[in-house]
C-alpha positions as CSV (number, residue, x, y, z in Angstrom):
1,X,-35.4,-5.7,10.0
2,X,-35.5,-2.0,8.9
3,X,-34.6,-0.9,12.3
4,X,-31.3,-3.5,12.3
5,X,-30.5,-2.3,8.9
6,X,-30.9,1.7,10.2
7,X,-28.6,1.0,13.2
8,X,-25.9,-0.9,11.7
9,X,-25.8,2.2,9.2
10,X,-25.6,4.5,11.8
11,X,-23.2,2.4,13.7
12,X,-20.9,1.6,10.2
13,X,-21.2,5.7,9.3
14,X,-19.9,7.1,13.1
15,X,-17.2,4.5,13.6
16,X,-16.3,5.6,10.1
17,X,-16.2,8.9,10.5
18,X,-14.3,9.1,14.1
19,X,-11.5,6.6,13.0
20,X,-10.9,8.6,10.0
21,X,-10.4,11.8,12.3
22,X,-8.3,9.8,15.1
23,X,-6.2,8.5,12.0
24,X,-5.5,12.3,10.5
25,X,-5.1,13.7,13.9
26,X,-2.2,10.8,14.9
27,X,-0.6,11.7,11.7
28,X,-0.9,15.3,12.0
29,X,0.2,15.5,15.6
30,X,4.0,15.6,15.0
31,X,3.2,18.9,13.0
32,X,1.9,20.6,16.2
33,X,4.5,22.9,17.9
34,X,2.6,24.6,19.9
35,X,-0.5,23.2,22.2
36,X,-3.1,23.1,25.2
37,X,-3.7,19.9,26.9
38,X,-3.2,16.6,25.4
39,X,-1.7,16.8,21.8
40,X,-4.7,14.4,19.9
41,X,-7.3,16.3,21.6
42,X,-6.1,19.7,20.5
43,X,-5.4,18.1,17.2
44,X,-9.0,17.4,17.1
45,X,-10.9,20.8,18.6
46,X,-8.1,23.3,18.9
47,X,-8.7,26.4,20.7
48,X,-9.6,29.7,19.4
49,X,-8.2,31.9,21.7
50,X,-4.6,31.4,21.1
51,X,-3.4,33.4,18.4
52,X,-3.1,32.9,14.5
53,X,-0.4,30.1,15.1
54,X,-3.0,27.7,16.6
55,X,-2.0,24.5,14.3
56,X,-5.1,22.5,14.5
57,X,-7.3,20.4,12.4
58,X,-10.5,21.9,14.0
59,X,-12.7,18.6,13.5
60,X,-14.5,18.7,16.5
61,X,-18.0,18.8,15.1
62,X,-17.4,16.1,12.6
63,X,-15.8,14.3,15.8
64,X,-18.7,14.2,17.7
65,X,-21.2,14.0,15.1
66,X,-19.6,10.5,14.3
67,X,-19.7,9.8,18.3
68,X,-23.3,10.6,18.8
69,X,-23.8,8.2,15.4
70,X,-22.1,5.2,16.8
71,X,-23.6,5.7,20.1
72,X,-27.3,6.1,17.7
73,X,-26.3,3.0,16.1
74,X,-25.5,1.1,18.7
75,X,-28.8,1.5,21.3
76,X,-30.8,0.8,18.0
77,X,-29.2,-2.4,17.4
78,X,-29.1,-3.0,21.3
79,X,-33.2,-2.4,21.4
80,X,-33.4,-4.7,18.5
81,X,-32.1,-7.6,19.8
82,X,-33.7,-7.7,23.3
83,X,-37.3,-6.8,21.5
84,X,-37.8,-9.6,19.3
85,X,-41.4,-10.7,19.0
């Protein structure tokens, strides 16, 4: 019961966090005038090597934090329900 408990956090916590950044980079996209690649992914993790006009939110690490959390969550609770005793 802990572990279900543990991996629904985990799962709860990254969805959480990478719809919150998907949402403020969708709303922030009409800002960008100038980009690299597709215009939510440089919203997101931006480039450094373009200058001091680089409009970006620079979430990236947040981003994938919250992926690697949801992905956490989800084996747990996966491993959970095929190893019941």
């Amino acid at each position: 019961m802990k572990r279900t408990i543990i991996g629904a956090t985990f799962l709860f916590m990254g969805s959480l966090i990478s719809l919150a950044i998907l949402i403020a980079a969708a709303l922030y996209i009409p800002s960008i005038t100038a980009w690299r690649g597709t215009k939510l992914w440089f919203a997101i993790y931006g480039a450094n090597d373009m200058g001091n006009d680089v409009q970006s939110l620079f979430l990236g690490l947040p981003f994938t934090v919250g992926i690697v959390l949801f992905i956490l969550g989800f084996i747990v609770l996966v491993f959970e329900y095929f190893n019941k005793s």
